[in-house]
N, CA, C and O atoms as a GROMACS GRO file, in nm:
protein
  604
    1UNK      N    1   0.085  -0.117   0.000
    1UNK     CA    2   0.000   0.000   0.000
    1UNK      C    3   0.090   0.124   0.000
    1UNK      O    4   0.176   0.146   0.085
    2UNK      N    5   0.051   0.232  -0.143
    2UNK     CA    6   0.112   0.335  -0.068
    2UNK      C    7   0.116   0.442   0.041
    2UNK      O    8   0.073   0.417   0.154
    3UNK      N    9   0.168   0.565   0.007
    3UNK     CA   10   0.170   0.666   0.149
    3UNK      C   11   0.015   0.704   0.127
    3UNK      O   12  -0.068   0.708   0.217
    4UNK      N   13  -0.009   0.732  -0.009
    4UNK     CA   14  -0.119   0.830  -0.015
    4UNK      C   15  -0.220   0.773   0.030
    4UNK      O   16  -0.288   0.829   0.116
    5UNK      N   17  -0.256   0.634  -0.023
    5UNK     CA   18  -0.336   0.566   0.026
    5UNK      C   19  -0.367   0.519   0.159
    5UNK      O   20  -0.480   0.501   0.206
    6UNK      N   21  -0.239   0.499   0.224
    6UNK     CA   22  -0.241   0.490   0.355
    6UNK      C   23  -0.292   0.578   0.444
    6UNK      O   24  -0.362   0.543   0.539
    7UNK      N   25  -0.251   0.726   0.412
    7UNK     CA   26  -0.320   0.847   0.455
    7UNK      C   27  -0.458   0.837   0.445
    7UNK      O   28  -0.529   0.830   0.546
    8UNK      N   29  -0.506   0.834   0.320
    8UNK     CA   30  -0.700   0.796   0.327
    8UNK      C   31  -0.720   0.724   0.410
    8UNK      O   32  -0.772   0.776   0.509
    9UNK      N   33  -0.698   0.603   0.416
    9UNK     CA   34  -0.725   0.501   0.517
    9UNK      C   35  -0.741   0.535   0.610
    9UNK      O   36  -0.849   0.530   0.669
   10UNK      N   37  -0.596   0.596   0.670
   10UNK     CA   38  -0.601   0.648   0.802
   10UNK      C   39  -0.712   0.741   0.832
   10UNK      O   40  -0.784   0.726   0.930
   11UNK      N   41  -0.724   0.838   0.746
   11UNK     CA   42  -0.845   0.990   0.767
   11UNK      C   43  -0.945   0.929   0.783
   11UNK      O   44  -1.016   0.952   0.881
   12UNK      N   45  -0.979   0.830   0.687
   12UNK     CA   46  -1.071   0.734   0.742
   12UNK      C   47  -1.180   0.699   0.865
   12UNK      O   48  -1.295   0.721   0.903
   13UNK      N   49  -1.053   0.625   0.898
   13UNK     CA   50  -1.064   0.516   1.027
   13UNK      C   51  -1.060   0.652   1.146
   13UNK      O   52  -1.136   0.650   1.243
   14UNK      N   53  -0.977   0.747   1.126
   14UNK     CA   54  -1.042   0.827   1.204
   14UNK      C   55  -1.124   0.953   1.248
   14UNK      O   56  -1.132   1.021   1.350
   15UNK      N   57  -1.173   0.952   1.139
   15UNK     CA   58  -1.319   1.006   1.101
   15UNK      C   59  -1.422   0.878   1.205
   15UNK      O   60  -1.493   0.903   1.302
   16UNK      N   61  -1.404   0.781   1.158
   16UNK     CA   62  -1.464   0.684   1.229
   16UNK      C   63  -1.447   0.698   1.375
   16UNK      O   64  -1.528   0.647   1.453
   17UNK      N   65  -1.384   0.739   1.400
   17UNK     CA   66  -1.315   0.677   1.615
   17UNK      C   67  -1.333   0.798   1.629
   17UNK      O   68  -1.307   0.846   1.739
   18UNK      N   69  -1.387   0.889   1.512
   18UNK     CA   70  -1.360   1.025   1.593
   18UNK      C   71  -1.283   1.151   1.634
   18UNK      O   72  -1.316   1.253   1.694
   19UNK      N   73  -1.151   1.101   1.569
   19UNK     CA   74  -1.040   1.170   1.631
   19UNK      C   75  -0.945   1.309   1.595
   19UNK      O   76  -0.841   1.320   1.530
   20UNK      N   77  -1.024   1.405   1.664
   20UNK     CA   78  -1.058   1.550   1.605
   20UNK      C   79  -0.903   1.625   1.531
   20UNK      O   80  -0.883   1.716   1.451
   21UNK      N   81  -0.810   1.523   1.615
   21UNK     CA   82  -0.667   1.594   1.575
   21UNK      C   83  -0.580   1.525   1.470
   21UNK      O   84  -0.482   1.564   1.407
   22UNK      N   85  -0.649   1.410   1.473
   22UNK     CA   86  -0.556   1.282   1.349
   22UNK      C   87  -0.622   1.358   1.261
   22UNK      O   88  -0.546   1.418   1.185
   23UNK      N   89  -0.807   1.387   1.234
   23UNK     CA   90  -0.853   1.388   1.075
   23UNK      C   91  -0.834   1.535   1.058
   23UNK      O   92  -0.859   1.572   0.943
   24UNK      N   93  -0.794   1.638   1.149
   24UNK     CA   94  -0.787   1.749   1.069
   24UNK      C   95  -0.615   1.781   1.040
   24UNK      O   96  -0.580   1.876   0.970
   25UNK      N   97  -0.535   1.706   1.094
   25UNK     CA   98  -0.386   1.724   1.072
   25UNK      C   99  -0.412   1.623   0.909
   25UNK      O  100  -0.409   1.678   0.799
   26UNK      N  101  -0.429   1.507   0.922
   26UNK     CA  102  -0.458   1.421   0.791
   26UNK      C  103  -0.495   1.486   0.662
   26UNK      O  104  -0.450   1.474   0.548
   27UNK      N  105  -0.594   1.561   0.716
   27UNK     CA  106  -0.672   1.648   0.596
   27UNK      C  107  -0.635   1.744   0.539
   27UNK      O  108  -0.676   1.774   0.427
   28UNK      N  109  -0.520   1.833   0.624
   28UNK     CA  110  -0.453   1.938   0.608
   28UNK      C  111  -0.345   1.860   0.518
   28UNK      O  112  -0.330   1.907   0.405
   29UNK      N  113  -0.269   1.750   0.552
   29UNK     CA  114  -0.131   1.707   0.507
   29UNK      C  115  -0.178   1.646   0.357
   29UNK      O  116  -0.104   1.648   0.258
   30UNK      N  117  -0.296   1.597   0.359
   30UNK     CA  118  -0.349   1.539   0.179
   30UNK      C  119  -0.374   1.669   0.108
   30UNK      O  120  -0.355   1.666  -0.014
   31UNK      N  121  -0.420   1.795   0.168
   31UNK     CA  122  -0.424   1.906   0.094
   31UNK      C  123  -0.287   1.938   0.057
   31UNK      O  124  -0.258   1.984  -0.054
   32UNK      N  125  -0.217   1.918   0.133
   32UNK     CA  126  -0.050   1.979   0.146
   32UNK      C  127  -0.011   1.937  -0.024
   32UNK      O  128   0.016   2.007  -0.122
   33UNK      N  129  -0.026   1.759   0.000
   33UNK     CA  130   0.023   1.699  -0.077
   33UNK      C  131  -0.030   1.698  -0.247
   33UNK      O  132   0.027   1.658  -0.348
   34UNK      N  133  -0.179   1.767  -0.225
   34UNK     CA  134  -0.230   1.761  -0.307
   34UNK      C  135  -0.181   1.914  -0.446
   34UNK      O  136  -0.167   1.926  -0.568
   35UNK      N  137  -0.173   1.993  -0.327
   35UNK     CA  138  -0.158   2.116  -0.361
   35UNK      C  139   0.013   2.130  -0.458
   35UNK      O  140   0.046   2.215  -0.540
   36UNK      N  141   0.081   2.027  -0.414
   36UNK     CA  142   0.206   1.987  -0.418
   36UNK      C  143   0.219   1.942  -0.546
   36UNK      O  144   0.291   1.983  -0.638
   37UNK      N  145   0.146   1.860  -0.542
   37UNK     CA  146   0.109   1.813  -0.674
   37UNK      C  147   0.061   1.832  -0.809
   37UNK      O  148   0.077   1.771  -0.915
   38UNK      N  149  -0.002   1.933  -0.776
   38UNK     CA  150  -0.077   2.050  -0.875
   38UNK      C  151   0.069   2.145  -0.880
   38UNK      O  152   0.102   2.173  -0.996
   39UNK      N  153   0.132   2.181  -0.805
   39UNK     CA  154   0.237   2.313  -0.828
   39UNK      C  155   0.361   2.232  -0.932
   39UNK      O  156   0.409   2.275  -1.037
   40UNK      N  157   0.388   2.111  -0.868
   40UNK     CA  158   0.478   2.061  -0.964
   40UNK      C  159   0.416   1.962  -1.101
   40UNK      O  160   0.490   1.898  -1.175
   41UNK      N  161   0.278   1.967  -1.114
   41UNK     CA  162   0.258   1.897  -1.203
   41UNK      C  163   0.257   1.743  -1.258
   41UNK      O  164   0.240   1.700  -1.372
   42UNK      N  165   0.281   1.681  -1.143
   42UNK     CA  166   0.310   1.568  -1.162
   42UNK      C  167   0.245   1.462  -1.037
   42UNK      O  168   0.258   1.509  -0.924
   43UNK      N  169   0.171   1.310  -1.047
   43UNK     CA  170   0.172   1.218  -0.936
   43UNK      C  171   0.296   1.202  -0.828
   43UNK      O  172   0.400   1.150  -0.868
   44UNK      N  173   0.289   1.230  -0.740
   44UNK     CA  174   0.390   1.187  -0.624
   44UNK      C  175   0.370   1.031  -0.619
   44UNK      O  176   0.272   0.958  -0.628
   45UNK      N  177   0.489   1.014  -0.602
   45UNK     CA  178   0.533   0.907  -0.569
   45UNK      C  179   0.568   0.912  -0.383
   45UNK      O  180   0.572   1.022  -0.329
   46UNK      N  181   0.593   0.764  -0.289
   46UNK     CA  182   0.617   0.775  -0.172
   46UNK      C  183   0.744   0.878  -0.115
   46UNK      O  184   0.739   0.943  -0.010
   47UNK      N  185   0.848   0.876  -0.204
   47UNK     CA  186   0.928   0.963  -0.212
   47UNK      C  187   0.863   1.119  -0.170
   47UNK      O  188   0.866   1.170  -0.058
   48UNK      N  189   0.825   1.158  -0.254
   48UNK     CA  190   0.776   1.315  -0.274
   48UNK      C  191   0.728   1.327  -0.144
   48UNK      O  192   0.786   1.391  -0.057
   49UNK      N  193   0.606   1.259  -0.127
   49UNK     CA  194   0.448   1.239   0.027
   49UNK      C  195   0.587   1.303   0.122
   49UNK      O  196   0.608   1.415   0.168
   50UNK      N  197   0.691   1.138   0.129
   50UNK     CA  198   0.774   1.199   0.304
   50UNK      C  199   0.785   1.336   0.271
   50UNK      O  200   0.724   1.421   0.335
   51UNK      N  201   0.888   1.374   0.137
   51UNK     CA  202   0.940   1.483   0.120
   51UNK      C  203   0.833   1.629   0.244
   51UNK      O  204   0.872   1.713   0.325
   52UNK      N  205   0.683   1.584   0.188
   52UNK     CA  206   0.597   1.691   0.189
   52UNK      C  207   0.582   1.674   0.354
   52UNK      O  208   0.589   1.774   0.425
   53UNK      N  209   0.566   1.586   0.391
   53UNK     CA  210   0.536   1.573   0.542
   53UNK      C  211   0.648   1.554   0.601
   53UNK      O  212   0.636   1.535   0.722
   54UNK      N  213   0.764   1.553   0.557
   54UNK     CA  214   0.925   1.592   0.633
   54UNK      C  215   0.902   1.788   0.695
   54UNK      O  216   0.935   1.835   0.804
   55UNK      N  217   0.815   1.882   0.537
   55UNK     CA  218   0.841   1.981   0.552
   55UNK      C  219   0.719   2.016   0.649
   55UNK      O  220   0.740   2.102   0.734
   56UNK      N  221   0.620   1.969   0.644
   56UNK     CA  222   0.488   2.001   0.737
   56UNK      C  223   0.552   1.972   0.910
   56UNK      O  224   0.502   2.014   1.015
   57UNK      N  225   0.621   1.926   0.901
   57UNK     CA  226   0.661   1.812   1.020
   57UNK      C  227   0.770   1.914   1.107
   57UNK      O  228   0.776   1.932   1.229
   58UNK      N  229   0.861   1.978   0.985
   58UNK     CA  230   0.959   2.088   1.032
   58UNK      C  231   0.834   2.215   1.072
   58UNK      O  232   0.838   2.258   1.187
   59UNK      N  233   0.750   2.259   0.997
   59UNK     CA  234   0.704   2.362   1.024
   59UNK      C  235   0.649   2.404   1.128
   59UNK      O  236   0.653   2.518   1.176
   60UNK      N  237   0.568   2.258   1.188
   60UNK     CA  238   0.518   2.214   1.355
   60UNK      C  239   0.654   2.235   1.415
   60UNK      O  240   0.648   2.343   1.475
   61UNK      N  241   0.742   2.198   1.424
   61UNK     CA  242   0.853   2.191   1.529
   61UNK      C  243   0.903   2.336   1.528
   61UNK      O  244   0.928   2.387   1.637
   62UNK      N  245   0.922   2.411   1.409
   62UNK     CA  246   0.920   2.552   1.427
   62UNK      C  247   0.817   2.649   1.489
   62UNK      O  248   0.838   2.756   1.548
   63UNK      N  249   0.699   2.587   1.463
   63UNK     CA  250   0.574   2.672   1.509
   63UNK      C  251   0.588   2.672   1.681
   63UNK      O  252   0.603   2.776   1.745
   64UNK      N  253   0.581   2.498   1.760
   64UNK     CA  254   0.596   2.463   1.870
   64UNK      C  255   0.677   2.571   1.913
   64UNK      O  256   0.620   2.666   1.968
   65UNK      N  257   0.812   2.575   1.896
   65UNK     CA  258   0.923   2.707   1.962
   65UNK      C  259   0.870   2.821   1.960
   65UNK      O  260   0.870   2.882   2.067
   66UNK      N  261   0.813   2.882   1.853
   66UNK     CA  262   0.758   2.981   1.790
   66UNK      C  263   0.637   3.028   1.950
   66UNK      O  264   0.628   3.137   2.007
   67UNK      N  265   0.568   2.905   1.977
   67UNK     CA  266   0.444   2.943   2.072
   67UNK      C  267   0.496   2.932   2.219
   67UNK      O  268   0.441   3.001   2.305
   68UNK      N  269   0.617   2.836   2.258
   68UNK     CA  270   0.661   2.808   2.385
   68UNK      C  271   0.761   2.932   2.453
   68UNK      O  272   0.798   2.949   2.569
   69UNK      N  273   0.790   3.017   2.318
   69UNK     CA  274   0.876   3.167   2.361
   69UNK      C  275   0.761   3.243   2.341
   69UNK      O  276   0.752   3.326   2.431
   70UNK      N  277   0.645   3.253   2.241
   70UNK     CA  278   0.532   3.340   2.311
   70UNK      C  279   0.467   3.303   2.476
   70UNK      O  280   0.426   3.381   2.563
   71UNK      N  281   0.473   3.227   2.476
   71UNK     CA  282   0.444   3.141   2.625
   71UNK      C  283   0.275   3.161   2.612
   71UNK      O  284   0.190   3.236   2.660
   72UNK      N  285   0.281   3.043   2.512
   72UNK     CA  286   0.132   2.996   2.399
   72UNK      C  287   0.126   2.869   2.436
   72UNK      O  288   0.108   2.792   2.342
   73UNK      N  289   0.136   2.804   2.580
   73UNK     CA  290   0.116   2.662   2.567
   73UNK      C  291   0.044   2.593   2.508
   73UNK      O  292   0.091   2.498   2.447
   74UNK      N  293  -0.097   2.619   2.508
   74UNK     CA  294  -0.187   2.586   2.419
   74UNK      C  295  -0.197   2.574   2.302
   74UNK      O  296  -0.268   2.490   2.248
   75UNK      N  297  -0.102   2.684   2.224
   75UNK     CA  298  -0.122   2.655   2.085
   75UNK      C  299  -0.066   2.530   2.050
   75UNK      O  300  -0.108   2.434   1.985
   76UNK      N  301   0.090   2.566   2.138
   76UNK     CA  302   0.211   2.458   2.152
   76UNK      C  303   0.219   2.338   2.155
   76UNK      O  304   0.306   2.269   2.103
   77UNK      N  305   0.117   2.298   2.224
   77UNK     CA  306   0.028   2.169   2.268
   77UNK      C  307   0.002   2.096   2.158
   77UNK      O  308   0.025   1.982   2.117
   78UNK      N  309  -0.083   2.249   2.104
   78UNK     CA  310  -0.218   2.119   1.963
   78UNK      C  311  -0.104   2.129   1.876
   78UNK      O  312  -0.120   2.041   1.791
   79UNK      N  313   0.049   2.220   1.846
   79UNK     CA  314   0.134   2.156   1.718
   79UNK      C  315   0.150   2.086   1.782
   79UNK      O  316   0.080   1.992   1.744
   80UNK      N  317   0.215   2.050   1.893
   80UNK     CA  318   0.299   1.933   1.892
   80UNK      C  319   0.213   1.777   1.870
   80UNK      O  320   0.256   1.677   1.811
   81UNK      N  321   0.074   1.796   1.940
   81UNK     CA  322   0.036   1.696   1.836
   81UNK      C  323  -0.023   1.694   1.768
   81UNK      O  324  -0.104   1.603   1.783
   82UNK      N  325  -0.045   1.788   1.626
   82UNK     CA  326  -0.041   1.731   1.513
   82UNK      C  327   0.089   1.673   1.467
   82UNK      O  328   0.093   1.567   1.405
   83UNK      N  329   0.218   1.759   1.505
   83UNK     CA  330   0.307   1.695   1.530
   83UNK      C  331   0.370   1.551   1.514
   83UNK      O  332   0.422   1.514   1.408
   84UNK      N  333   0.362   1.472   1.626
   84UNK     CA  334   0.325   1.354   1.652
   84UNK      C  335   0.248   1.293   1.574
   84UNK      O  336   0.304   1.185   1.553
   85UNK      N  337   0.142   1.297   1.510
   85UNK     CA  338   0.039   1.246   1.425
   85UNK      C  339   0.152   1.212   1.274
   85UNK      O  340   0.159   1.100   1.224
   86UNK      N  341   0.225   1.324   1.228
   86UNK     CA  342   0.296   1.349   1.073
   86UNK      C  343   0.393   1.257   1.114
   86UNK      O  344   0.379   1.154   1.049
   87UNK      N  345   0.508   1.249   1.214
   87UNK     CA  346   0.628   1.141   1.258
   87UNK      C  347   0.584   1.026   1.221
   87UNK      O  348   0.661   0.974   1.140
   88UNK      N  349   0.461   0.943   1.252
   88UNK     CA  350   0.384   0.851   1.263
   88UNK      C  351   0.434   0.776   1.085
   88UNK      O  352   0.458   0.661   1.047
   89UNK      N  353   0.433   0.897   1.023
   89UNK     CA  354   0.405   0.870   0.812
   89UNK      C  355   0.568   0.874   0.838
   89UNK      O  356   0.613   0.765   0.800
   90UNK      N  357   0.651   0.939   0.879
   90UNK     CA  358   0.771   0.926   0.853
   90UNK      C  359   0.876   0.797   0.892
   90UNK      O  360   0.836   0.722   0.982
   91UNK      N  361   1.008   0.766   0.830
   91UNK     CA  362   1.056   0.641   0.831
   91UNK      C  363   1.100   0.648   0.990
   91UNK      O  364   1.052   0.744   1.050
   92UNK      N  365   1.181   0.562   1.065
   92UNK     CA  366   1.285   0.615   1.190
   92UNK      C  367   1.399   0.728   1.156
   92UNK      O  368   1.441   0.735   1.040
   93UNK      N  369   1.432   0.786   1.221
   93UNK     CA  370   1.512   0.895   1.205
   93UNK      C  371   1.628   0.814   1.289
   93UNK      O  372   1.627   0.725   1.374
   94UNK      N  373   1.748   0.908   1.205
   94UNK     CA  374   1.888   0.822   1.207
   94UNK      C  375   1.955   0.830   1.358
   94UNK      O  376   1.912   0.929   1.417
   95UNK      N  377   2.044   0.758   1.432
   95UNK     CA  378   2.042   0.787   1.576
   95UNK      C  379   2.202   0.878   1.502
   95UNK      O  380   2.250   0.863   1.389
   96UNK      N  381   2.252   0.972   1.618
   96UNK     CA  382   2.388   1.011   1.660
   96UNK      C  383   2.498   0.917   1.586
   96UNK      O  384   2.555   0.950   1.482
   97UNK      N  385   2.517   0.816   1.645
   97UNK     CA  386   2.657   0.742   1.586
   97UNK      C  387   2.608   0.736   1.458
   97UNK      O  388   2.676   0.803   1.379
   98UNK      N  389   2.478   0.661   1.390
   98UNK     CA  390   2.494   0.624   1.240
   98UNK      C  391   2.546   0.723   1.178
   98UNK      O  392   2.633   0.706   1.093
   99UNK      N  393   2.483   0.889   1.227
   99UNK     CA  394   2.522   1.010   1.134
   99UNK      C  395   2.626   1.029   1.155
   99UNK      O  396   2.684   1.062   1.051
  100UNK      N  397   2.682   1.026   1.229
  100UNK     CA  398   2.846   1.057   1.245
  100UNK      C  399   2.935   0.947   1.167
  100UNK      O  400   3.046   0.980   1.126
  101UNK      N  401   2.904   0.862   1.153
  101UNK     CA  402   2.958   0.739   1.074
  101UNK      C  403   2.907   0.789   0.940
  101UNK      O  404   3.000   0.843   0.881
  102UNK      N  405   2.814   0.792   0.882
  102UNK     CA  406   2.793   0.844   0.698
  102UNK      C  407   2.894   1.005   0.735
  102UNK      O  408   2.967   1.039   0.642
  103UNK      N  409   2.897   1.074   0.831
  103UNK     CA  410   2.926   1.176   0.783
  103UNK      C  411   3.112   1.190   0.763
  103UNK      O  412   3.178   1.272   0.700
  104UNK      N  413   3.161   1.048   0.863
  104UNK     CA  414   3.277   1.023   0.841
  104UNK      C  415   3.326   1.002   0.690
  104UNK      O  416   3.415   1.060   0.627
  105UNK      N  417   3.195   0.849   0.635
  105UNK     CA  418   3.261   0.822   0.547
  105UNK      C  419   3.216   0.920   0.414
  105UNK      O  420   3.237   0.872   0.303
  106UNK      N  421   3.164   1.034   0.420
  106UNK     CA  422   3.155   1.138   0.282
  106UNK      C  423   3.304   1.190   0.327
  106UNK      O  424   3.396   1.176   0.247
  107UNK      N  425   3.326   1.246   0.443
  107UNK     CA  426   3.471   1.321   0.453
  107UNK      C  427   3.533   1.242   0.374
  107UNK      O  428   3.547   1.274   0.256
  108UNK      N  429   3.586   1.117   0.426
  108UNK     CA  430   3.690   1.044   0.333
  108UNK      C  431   3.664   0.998   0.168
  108UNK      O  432   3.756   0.969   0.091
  109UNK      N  433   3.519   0.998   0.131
  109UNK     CA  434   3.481   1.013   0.008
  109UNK      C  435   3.529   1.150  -0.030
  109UNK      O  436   3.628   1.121  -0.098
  110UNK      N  437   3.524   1.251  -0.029
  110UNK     CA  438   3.558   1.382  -0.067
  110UNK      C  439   3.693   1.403  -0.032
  110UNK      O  440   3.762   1.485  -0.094
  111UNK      N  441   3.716   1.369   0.017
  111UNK     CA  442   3.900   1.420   0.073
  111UNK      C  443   3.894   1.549   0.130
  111UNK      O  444   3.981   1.631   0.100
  112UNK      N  445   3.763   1.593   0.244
  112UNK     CA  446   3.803   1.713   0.319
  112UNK      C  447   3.930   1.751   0.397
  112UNK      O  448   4.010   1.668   0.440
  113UNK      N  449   3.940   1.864   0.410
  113UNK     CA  450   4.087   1.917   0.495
  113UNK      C  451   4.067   1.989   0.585
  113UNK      O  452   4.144   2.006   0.680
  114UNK      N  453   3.930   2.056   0.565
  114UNK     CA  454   3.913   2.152   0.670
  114UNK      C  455   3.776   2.210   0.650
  114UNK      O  456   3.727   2.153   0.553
  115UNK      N  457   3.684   2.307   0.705
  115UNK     CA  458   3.566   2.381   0.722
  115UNK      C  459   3.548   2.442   0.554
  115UNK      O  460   3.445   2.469   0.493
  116UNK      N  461   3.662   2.448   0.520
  116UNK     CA  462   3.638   2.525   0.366
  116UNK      C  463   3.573   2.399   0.266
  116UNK      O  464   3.514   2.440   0.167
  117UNK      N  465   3.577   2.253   0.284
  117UNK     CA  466   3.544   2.196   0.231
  117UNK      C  467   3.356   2.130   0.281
  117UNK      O  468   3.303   2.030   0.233
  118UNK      N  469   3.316   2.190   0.349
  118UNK     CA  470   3.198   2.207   0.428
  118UNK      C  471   3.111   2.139   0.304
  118UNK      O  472   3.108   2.016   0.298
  119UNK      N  473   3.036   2.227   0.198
  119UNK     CA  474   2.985   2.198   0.098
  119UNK      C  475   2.998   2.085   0.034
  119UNK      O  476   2.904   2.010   0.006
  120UNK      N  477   3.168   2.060  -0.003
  120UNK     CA  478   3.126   1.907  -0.111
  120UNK      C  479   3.116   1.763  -0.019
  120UNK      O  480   3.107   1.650  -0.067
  121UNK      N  481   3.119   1.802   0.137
  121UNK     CA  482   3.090   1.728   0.210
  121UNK      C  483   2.943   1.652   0.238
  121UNK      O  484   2.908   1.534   0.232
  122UNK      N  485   2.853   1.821   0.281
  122UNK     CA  486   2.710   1.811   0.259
  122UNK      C  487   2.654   1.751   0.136
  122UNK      O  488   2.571   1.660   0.131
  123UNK      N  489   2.703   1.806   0.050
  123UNK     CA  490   2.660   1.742  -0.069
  123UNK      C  491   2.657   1.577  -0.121
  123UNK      O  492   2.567   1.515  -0.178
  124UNK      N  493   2.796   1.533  -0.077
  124UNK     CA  494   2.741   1.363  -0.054
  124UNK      C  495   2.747   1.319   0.031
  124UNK      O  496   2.809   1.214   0.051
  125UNK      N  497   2.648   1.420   0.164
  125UNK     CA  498   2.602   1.315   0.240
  125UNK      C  499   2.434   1.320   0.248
  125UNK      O  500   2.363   1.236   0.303
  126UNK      N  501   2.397   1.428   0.187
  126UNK     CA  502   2.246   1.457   0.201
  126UNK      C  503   2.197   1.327   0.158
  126UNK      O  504   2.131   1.260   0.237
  127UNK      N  505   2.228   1.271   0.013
  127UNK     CA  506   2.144   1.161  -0.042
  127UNK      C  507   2.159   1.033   0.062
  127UNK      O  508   2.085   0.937   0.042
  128UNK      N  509   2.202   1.031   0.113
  128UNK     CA  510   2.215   0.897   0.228
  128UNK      C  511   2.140   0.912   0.329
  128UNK      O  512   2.098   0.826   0.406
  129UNK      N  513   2.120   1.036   0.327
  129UNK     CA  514   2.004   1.022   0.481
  129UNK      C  515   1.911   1.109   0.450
  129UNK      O  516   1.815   1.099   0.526
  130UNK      N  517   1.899   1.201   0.359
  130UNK     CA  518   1.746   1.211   0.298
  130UNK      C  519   1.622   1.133   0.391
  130UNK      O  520   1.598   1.012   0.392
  131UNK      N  521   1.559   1.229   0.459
  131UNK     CA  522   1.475   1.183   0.517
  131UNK      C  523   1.462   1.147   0.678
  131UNK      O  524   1.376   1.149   0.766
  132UNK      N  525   1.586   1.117   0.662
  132UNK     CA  526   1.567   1.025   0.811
  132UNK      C  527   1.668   1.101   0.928
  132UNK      O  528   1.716   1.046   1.027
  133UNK      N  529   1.687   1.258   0.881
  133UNK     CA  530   1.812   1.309   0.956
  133UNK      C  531   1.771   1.450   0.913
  133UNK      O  532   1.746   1.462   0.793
  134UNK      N  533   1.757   1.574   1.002
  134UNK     CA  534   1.728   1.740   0.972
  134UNK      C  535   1.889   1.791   0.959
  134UNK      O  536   1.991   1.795   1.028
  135UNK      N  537   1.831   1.838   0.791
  135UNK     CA  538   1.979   1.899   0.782
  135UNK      C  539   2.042   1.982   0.870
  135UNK      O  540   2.160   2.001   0.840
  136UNK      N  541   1.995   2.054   0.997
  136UNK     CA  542   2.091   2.106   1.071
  136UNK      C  543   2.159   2.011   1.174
  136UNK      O  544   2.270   2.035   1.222
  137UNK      N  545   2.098   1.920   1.199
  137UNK     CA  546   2.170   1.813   1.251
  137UNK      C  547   2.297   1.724   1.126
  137UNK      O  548   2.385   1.645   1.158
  138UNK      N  549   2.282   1.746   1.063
  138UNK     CA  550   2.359   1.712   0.966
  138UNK      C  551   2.494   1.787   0.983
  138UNK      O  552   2.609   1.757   1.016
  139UNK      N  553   2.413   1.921   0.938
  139UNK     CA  554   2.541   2.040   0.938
  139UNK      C  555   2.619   2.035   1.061
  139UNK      O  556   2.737   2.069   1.049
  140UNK      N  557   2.575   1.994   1.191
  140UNK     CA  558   2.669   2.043   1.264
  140UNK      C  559   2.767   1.914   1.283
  140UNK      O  560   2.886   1.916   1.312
  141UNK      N  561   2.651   1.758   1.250
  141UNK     CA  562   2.810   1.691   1.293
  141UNK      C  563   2.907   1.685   1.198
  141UNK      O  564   3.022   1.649   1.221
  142UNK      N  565   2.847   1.733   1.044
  142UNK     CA  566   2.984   1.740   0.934
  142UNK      C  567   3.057   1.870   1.020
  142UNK      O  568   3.173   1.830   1.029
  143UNK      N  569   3.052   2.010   1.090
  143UNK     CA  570   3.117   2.107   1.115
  143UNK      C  571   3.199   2.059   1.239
  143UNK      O  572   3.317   2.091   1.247
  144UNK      N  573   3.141   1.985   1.334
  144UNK     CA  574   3.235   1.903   1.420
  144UNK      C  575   3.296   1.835   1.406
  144UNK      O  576   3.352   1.817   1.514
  145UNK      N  577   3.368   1.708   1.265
  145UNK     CA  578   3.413   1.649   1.206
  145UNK      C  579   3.525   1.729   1.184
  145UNK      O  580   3.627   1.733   1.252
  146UNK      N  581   3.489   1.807   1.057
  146UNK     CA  582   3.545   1.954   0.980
  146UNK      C  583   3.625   2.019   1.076
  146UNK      O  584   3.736   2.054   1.036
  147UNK      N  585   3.597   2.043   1.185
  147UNK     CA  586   3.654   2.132   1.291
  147UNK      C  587   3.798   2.020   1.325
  147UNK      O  588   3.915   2.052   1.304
  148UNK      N  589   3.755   1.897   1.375
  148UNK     CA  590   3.852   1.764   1.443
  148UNK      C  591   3.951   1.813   1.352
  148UNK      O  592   4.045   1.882   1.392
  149UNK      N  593   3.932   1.778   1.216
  149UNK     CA  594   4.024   1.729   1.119
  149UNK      C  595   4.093   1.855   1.123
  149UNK      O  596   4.210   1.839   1.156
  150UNK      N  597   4.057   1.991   1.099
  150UNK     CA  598   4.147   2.110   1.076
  150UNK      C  599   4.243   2.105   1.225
  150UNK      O  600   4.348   2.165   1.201
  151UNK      N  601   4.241   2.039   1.413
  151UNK     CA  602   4.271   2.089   1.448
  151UNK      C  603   4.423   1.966   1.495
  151UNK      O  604   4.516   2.008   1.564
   0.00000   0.00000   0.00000
């Protein structure tokens, strides 16, 4: 089954049980995807869906901060779970050592030397963890790497 489909299902079943925060986060994220779809012109594939609910997923975790320094618990609350609801569609996210290990082996794929080589670093390591890792977590353990090696 795919994502998209899986999503109906889900809006579904909880339309059925009821569940005021799964079917309107659900409903929002098939619009997301839909809308997505129309802008680029083309069927998504499972690929694209995470893509779209990787970015819905960041925007909650930005919003959350966004309301917990207004000192908006409430709002804070209902992102975080819709929140929770979007993680659910996403794969596991990568722990600490794995990323530090891909981000080792792009250094030695690239032959970095130092912070100036930052970029062709990122660059082959994004496609390996695509998805399952926020590029600023990325960035910093390639810049802590980057940093080791220059010192």
């Amino acid at each position: 089954m795919d994502l998209k489909t899986r999503l109906t299902d889900d809006l579904q079943a909880a339309m059925k049980q009821r569940e005021t925060v799964k079917v309107s986060t659900l409903r929002m994220l098939i619009a997301a995807i839909r809308n997505k779809e129309i802008e680029k012109k083309k069927t998504f594939a499972d690929g694209d869906v995470q893509e779209v609910i990787q970015s819905e997923a960041k925007s909650r975790r930005e919003s959350v901060e966004q309301y917990r320094n207004g000192h908006r618990a409430d709002l804070a609350d209902k992102e975080e779970s819709e929140l929770k609801v979007l993680l659910a569609y996403l794969p596991e996210p990568m722990s600490e050592s794995q990323l530090r290990e891909l981000a080792q082996g792009a250094l030695k794929e690239v032959g970095a030397k130092g912070p100036q080589d930052m970029g062709r670093v990122m660059s082959a390591l994004m496609p390996k963890i695509k998805g399952r890792v926020d590029g600023k977590q990325a960035q910093q353990a390639v810049q802590q790497l980057l940093s080791a090696t220059k010192a």
